[in-house]
Z-matrix of the N, CA and C atoms (Angstrom, degrees):
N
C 1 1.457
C 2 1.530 1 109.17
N 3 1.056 2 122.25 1 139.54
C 4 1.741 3 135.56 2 -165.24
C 5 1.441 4 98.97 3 -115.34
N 6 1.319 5 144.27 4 143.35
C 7 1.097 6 129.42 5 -170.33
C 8 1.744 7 94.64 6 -114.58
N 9 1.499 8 105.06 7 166.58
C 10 1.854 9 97.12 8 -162.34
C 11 1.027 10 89.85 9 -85.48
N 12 1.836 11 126.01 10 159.98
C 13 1.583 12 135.32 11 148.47
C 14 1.364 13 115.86 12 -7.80
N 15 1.233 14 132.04 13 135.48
C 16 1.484 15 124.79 14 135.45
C 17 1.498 16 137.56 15 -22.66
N 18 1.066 17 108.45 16 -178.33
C 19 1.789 18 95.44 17 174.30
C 20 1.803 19 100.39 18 -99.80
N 21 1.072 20 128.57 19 -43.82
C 22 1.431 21 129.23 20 165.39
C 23 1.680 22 112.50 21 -58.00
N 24 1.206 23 122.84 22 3.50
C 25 1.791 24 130.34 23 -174.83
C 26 1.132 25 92.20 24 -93.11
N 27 1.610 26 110.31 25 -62.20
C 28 1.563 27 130.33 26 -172.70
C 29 1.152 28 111.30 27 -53.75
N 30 1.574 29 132.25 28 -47.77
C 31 1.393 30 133.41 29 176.01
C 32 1.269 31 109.32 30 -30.55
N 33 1.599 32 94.95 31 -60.79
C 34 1.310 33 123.91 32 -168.05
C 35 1.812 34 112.31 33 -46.34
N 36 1.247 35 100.15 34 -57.78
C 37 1.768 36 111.06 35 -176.79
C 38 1.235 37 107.58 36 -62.89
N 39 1.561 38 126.37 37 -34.48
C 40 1.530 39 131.51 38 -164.85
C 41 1.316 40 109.50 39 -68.85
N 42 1.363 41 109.77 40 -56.31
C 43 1.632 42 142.35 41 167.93
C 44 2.176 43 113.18 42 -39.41
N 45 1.321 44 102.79 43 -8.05
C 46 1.542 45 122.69 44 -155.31
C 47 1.470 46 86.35 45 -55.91
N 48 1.442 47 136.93 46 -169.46
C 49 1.060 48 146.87 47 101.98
C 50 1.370 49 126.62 48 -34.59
N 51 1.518 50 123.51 49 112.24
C 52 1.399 51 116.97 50 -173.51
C 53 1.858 52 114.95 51 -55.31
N 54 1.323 53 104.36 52 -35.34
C 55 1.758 54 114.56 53 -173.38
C 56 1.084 55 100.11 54 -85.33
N 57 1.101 56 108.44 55 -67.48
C 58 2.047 57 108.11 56 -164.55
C 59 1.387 58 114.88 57 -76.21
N 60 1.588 59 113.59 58 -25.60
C 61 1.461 60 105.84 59 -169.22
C 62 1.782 61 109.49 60 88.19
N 63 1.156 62 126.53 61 12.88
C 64 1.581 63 115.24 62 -178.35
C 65 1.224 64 114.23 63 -85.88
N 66 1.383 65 115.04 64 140.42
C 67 1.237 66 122.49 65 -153.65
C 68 1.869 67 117.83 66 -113.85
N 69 1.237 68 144.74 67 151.74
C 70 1.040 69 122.41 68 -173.48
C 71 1.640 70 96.33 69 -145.24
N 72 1.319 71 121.25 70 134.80
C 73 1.565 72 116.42 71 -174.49
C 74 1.375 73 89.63 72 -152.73
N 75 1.477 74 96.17 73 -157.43
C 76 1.771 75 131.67 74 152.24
C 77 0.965 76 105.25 75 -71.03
N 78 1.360 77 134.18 76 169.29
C 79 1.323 78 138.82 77 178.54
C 80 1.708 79 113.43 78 -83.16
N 81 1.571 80 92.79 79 -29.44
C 82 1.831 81 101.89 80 170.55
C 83 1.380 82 118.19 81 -71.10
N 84 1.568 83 113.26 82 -30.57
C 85 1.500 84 102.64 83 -171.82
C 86 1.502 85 103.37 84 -64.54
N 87 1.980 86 107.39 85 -45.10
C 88 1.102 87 123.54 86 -177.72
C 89 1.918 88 122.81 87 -16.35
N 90 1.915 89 72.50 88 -69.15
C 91 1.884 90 89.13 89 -169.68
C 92 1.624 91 103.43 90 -73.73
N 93 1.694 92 107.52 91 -31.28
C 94 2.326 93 91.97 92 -177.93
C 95 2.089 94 88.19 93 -67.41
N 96 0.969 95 146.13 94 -23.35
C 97 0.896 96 122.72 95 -168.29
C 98 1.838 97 116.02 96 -77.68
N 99 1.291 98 109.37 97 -28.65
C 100 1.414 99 133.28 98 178.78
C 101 1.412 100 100.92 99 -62.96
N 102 1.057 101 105.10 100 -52.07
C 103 1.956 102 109.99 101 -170.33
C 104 1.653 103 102.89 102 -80.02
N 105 1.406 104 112.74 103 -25.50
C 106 1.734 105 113.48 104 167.19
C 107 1.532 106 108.64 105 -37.23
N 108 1.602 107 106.51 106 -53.74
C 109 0.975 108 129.93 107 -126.72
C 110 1.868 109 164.89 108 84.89
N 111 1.829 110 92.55 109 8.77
C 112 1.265 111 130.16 110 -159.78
C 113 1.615 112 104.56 111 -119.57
N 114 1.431 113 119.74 112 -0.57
C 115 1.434 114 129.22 113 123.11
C 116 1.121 115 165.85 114 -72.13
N 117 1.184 116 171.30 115 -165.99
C 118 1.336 117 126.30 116 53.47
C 119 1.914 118 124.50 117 -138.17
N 120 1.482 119 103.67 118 166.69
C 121 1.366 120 118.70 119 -149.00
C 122 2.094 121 88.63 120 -70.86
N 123 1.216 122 100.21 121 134.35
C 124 2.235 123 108.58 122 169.35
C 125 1.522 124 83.15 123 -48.90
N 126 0.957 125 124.66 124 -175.56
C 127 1.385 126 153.61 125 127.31
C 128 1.284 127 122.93 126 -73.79
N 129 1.392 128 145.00 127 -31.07
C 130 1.212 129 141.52 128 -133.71
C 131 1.601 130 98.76 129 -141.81
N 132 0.998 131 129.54 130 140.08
C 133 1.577 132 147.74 131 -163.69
C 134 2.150 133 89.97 132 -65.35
N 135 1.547 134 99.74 133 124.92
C 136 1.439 135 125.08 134 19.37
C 137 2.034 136 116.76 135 -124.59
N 138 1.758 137 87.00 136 46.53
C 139 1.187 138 100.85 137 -179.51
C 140 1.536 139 144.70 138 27.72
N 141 1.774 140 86.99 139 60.75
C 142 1.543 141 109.29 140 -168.43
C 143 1.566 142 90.43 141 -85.95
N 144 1.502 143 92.54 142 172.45
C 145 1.726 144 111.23 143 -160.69
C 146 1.663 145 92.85 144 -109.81
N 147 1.506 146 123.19 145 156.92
C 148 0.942 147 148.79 146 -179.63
C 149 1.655 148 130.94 147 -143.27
N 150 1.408 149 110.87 148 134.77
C 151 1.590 150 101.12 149 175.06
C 152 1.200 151 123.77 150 -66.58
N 153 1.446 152 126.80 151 133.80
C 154 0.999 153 125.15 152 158.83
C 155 1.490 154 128.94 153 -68.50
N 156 1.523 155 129.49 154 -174.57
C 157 1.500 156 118.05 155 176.89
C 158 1.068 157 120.15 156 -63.68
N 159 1.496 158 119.40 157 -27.72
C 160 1.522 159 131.17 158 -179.27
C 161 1.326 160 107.93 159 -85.70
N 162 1.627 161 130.74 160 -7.79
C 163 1.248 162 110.58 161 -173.24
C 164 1.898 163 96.94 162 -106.71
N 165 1.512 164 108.90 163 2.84
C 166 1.351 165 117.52 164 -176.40
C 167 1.799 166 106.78 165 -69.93
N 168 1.569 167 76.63 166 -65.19
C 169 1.737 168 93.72 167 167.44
C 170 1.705 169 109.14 168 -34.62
N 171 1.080 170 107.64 169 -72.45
C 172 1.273 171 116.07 170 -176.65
C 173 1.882 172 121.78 171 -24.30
N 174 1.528 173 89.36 172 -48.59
C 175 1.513 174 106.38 173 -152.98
C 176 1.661 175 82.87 174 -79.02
N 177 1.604 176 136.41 175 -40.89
C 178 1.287 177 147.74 176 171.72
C 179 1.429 178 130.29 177 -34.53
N 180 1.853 179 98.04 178 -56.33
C 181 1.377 180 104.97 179 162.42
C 182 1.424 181 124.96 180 -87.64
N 183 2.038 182 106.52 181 147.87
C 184 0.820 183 110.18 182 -161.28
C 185 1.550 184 135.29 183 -65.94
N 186 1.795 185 99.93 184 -32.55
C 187 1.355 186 110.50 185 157.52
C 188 1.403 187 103.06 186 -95.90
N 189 2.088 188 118.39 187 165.60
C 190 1.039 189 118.26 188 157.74
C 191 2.118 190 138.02 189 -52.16
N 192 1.075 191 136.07 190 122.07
C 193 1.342 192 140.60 191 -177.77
C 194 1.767 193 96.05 192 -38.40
N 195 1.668 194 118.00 193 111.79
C 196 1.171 195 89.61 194 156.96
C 197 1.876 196 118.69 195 -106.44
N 198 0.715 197 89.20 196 -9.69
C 199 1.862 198 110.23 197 -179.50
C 200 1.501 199 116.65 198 -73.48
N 201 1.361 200 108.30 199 -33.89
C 202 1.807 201 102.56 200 -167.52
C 203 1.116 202 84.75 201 -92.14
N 204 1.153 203 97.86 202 154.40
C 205 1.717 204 131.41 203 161.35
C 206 1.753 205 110.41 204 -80.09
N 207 1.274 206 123.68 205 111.36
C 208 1.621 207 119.66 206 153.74
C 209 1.086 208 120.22 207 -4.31
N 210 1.750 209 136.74 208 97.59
C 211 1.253 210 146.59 209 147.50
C 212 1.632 211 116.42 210 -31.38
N 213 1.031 212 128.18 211 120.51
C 214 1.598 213 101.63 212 176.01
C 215 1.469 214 103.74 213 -83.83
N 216 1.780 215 122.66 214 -161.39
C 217 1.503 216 103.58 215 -164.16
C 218 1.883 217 89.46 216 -96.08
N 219 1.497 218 118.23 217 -7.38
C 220 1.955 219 111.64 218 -168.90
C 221 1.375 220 84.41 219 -78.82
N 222 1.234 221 133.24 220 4.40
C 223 1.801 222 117.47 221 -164.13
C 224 1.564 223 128.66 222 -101.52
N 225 2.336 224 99.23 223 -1.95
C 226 1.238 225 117.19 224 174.81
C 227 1.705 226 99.43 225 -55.94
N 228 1.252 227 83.99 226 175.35
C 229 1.929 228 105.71 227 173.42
C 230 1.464 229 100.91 228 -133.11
N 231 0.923 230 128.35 229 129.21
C 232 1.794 231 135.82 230 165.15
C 233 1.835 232 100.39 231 -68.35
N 234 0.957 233 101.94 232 176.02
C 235 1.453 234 105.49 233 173.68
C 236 1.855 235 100.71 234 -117.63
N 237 1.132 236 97.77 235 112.97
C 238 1.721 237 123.62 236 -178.73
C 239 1.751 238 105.83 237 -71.94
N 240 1.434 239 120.32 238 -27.06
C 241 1.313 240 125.97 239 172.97
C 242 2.165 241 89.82 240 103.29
N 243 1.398 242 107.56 241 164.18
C 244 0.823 243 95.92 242 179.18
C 245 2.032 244 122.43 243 110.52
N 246 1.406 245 93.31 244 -29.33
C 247 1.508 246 98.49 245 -150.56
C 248 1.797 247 102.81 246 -65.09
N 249 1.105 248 142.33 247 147.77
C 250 1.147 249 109.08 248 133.18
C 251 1.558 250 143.69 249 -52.75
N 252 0.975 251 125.71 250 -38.52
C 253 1.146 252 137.75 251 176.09
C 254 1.924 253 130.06 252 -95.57
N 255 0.806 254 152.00 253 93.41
C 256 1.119 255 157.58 254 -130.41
C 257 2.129 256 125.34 255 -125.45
N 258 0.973 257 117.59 256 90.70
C 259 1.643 258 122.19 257 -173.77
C 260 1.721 259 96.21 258 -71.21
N 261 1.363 260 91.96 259 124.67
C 262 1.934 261 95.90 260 158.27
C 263 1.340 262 104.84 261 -152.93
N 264 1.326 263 99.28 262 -155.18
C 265 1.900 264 99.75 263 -160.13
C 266 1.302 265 91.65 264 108.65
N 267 1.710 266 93.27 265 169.64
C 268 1.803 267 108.69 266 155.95
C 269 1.565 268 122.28 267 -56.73
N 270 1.062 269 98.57 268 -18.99
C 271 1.785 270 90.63 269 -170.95
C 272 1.374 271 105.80 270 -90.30
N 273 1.228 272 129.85 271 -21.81
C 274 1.517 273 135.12 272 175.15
C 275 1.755 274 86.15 273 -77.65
N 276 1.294 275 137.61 274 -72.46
C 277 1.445 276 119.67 275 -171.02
C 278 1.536 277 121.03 276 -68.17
N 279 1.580 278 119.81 277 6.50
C 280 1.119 279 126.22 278 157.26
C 281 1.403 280 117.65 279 -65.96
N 282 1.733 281 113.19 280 -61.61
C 283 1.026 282 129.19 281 161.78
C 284 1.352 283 126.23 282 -50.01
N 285 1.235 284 142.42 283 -29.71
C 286 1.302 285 149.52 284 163.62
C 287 1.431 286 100.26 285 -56.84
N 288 1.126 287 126.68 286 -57.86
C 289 1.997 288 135.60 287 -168.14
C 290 1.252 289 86.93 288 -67.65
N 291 1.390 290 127.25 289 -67.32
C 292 1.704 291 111.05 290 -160.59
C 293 1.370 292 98.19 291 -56.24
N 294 1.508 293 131.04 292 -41.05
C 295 1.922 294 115.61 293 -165.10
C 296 1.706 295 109.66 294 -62.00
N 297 1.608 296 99.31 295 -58.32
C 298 1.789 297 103.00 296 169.02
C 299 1.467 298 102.42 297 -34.36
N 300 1.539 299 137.42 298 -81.26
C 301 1.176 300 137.58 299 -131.86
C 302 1.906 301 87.60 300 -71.36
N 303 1.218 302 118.50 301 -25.68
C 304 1.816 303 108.54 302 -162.59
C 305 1.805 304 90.68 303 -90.80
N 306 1.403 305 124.40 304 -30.75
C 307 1.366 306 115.15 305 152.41
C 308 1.109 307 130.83 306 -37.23
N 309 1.301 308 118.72 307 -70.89
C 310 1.950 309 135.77 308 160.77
C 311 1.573 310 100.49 309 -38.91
N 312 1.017 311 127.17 310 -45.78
C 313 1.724 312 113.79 311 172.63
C 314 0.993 313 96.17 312 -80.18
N 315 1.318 314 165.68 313 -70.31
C 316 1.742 315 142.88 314 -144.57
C 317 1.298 316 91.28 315 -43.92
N 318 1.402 317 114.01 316 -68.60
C 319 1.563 318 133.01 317 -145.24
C 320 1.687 319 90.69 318 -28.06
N 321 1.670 320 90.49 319 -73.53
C 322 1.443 321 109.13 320 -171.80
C 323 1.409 322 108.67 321 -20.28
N 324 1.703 323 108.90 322 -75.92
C 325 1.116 324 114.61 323 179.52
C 326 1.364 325 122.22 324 -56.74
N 327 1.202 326 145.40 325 -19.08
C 328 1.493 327 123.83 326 177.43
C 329 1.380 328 109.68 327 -118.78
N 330 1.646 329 122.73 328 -6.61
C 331 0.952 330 128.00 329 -176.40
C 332 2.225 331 98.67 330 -62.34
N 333 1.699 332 106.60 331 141.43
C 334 2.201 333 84.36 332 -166.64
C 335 1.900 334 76.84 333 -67.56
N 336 1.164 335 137.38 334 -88.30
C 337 1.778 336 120.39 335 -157.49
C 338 1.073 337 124.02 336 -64.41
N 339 1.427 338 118.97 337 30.66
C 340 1.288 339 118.81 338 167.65
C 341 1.436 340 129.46 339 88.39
N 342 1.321 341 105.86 340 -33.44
C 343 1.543 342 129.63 341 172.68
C 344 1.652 343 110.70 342 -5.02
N 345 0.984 344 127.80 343 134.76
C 346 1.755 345 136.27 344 161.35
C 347 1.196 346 120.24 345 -116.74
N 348 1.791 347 133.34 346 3.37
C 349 1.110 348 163.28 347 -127.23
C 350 1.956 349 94.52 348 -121.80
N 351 1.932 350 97.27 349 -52.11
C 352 1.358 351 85.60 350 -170.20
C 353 1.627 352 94.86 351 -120.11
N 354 1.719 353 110.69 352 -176.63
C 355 1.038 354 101.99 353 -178.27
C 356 1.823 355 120.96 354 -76.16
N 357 1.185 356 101.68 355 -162.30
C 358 1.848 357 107.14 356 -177.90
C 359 1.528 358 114.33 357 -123.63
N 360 1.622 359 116.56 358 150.86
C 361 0.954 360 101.61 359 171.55
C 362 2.305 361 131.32 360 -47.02
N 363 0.906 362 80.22 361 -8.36
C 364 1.956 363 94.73 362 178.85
C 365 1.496 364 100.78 363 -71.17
N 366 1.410 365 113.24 364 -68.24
C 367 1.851 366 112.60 365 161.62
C 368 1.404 367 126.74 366 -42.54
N 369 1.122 368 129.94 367 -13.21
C 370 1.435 369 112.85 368 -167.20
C 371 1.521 370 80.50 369 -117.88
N 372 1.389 371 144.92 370 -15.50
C 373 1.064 372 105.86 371 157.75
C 374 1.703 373 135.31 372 -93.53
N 375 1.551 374 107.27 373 12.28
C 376 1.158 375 119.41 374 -179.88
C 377 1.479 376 107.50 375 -151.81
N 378 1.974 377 98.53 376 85.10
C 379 1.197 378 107.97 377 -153.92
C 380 1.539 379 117.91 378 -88.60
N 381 1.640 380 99.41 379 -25.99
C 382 1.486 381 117.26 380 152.29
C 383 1.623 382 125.28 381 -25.02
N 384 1.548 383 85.16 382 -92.27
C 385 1.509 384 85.92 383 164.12
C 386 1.230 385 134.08 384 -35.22
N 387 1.680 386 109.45 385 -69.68
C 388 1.505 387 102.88 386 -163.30
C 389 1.570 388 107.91 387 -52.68
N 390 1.703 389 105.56 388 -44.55
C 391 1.918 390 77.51 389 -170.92
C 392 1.566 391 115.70 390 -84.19
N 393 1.282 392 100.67 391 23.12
C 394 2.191 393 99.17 392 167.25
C 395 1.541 394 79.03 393 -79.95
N 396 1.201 395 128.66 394 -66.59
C 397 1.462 396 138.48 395 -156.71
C 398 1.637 397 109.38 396 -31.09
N 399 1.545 398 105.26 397 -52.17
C 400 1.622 399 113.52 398 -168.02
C 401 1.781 400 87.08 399 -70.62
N 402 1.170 401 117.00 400 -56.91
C 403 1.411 402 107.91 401 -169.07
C 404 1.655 403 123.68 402 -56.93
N 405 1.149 404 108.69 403 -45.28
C 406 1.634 405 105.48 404 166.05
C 407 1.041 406 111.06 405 -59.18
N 408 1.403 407 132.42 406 -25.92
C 409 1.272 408 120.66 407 -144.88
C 410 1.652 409 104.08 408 -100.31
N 411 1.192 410 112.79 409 -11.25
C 412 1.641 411 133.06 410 -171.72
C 413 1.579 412 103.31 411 -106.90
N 414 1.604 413 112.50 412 -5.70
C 415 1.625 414 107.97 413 174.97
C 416 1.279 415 113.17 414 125.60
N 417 1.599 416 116.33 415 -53.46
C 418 1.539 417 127.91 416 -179.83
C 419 1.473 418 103.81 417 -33.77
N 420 2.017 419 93.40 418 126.57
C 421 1.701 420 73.53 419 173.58
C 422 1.557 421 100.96 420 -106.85
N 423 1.320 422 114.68 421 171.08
C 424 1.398 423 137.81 422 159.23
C 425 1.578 424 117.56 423 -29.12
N 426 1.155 425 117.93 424 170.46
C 427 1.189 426 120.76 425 161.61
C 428 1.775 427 117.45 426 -111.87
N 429 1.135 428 135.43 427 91.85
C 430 1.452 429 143.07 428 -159.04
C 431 1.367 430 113.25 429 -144.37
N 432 1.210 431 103.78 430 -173.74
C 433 1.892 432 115.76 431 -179.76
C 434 1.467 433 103.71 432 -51.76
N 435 1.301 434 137.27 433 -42.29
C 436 1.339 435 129.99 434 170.91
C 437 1.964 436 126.47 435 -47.52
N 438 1.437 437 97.57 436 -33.96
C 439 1.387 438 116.12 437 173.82
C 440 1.381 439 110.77 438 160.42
N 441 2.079 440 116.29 439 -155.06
C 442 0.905 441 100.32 440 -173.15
C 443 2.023 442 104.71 441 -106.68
N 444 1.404 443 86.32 442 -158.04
C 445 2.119 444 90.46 443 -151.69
C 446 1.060 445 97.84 444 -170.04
N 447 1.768 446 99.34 445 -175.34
C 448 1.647 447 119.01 446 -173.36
C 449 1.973 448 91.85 447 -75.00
N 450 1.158 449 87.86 448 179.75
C 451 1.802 450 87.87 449 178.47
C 452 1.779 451 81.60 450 -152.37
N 453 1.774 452 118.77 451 127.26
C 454 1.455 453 100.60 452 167.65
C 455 1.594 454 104.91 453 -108.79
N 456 1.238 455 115.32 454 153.06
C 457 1.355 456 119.99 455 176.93
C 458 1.620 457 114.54 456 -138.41
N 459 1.446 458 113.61 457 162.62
C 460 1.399 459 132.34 458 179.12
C 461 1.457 460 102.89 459 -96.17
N 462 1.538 461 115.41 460 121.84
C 463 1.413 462 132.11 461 148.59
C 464 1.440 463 140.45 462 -81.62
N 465 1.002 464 130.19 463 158.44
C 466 1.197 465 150.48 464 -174.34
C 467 1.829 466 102.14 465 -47.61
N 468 1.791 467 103.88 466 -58.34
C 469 1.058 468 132.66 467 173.33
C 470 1.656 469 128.16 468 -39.48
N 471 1.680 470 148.30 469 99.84
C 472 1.058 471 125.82 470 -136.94
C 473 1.808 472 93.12 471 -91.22
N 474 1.508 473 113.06 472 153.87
C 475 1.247 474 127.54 473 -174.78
C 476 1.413 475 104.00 474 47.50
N 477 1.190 476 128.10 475 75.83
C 478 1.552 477 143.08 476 -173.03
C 479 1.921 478 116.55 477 -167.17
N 480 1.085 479 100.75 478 138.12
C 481 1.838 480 89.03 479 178.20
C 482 1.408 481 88.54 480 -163.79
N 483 1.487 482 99.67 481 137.30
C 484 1.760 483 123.97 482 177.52
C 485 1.240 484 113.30 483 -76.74
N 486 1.730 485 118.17 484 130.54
C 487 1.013 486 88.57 485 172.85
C 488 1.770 487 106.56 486 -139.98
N 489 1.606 488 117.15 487 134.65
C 490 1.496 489 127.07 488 -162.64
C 491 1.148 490 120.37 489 -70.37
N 492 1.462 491 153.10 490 149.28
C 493 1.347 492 140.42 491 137.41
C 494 1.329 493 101.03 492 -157.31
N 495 1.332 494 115.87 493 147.23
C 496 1.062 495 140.73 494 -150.24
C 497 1.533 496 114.21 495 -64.78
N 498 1.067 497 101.68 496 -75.41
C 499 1.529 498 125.19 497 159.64
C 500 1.757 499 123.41 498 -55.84
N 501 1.457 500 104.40 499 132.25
C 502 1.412 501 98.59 500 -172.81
C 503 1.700 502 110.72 501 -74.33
N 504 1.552 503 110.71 502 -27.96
C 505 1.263 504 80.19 503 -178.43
C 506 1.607 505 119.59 504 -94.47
N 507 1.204 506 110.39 505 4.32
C 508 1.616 507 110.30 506 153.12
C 509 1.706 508 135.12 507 -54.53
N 510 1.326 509 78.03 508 -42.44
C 511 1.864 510 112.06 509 173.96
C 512 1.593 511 89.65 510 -59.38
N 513 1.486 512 152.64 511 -64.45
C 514 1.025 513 137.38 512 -149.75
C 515 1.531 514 96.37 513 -111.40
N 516 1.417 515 146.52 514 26.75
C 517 1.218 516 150.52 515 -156.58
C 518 1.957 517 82.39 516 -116.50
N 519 1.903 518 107.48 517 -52.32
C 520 1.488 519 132.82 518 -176.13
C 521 1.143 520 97.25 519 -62.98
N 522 1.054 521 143.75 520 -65.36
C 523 1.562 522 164.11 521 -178.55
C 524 1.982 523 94.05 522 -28.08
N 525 1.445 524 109.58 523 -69.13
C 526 1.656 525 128.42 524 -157.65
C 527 1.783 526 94.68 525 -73.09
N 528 1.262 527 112.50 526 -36.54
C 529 1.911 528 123.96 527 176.42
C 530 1.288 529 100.20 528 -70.12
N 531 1.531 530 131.68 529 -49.43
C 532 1.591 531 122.29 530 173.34
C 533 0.951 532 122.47 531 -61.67
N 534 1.237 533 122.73 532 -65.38
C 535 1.520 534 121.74 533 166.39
C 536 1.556 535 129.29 534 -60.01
N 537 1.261 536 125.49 535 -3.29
C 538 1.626 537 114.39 536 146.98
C 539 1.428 538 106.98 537 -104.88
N 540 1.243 539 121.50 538 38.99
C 541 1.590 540 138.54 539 157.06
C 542 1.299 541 119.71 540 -102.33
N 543 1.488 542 116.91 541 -9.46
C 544 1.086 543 149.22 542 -178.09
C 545 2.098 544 109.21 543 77.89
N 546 0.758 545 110.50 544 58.67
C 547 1.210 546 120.89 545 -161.63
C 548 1.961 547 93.09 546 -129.50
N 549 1.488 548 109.53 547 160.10
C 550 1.475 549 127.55 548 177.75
C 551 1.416 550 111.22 549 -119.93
N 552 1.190 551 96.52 550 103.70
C 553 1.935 552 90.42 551 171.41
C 554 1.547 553 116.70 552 -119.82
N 555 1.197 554 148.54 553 168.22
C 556 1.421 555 174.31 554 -9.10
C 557 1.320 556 137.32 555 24.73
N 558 1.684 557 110.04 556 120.87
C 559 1.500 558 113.09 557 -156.87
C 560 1.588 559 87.49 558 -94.53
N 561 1.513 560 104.57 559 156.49
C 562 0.965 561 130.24 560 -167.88
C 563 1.178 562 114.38 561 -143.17
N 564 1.645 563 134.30 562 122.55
C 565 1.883 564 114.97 563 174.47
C 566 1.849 565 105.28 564 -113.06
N 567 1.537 566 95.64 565 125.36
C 568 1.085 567 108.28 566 170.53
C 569 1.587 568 119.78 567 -42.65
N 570 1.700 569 119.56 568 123.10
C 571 1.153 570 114.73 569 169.31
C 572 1.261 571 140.49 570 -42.58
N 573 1.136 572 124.59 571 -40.03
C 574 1.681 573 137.11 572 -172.10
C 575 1.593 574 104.60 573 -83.00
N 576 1.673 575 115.12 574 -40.87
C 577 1.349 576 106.85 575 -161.82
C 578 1.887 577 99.78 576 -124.85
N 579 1.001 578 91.23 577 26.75
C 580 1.552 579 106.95 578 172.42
C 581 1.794 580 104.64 579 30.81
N 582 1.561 581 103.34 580 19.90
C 583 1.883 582 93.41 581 173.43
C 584 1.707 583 108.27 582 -77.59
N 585 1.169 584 95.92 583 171.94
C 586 1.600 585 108.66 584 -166.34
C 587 1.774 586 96.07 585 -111.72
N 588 1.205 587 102.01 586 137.25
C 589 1.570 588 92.45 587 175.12
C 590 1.632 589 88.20 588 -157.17
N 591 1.700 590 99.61 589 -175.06
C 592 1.778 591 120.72 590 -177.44
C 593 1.217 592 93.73 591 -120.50
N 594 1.472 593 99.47 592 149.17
C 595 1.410 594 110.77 593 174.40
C 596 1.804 595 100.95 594 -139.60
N 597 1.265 596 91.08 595 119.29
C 598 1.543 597 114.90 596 -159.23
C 599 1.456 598 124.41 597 -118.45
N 600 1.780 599 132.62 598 122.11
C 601 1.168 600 138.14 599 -169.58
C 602 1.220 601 94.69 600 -143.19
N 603 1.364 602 90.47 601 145.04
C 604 1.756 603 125.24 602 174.49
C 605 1.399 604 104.52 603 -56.20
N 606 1.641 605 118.62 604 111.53
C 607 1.712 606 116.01 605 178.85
C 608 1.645 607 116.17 606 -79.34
N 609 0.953 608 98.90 607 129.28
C 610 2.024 609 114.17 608 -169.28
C 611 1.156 610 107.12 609 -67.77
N 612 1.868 611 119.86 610 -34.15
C 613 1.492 612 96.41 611 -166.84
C 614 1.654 613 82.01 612 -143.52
């Protein structure tokens, strides 16, 4: 059991930036909020604080969470297409911007020159995700109870993932969003069922 924010925590989260999530306190609310997990501190000067996905949620619902445990921010899910069930609103495209933008910082950071251009070792091992990630995160929607969409999938192929949409020029709309994600794609139509799809890897250099 996690106990909810304070009432001066909450100020704090309510008070956020609605888009970015930037946060402005004491320096204590700052860091109990970081260790909540409903933070966390940039790295890079002048190392302002930000909500995490769990502190989005937070700021969303009407009472404080007392039951969940702190999401950290690697613990979002992109939407792969597919789902039955489906979160939107602003707070789902809140949450989408904060995951991209904490993506664009890994890169930085683990990329060896820093690069944000291509992907990171974190993407190539969770190749699914990351490119649902670039695609939600650029607008494309899913394919779900709302209608139809991209669909991403895992191949056979190593550092490679398929990815569906219905329409051809959606299919190459996904195609132009991956590849200035820094990603490599080529459409391809399956033999047997003559569908058209991308087949997409994280570009190395």
């Amino acid at each position: 059991m996690t106990r909810p924010p304070t009432a001066a925590q909450r100020r704090v989260i309510d008070a956020a930036d609605p888009v970015t999530g930037r946060l402005r306190g004491t320096q204590a609310q700052l860091t109990a909020l970081v260790k909540r997990g409903l933070a966390f501190r940039h790295p890079r000067p002048p190392h302002d604080h930000f909500l995490t996905p769990a502190g989005h949620r937070t700021r969303e619902s009407p009472e404080p969470p007392a039951a969940a445990e702190p999401e950290p921010a690697h613990g979002f899910a992109a939407r792969v297409g597919g789902e039955e069930r489906a979160d939107g609103g602003p707070a789902r495209a809140r949450e989408v911007h904060s995951a991209w933008q904490g993506l664009l910082e890994l890169r930085r950071m683990t990329n060896p020159d820093g690069a944000t251009d291509r992907p990171c070792g974190w993407e190539r091992t969770h190749l699914v995700r990351a490119a649902a990630l670039a695609l939600e995160a650029a607008g494309h929607r899913p394919e779900g109870p709302e209608g139809p969409g991209y669909r991403v999938r895992a191949t056979p192929q190593p550092e490679a993932v398929a990815v569906y949409v219905p329409d051809g020029e959606d299919l190459r709309a996904c195609a132009g969003t991956l590849e200035g994600a820094g990603w490599q794609t080529g459409e391809y139509t399956e033999p047997r069922t003559r569908t058209r799809y991308l087949l997409a890897s994280p570009r190395r250099v």
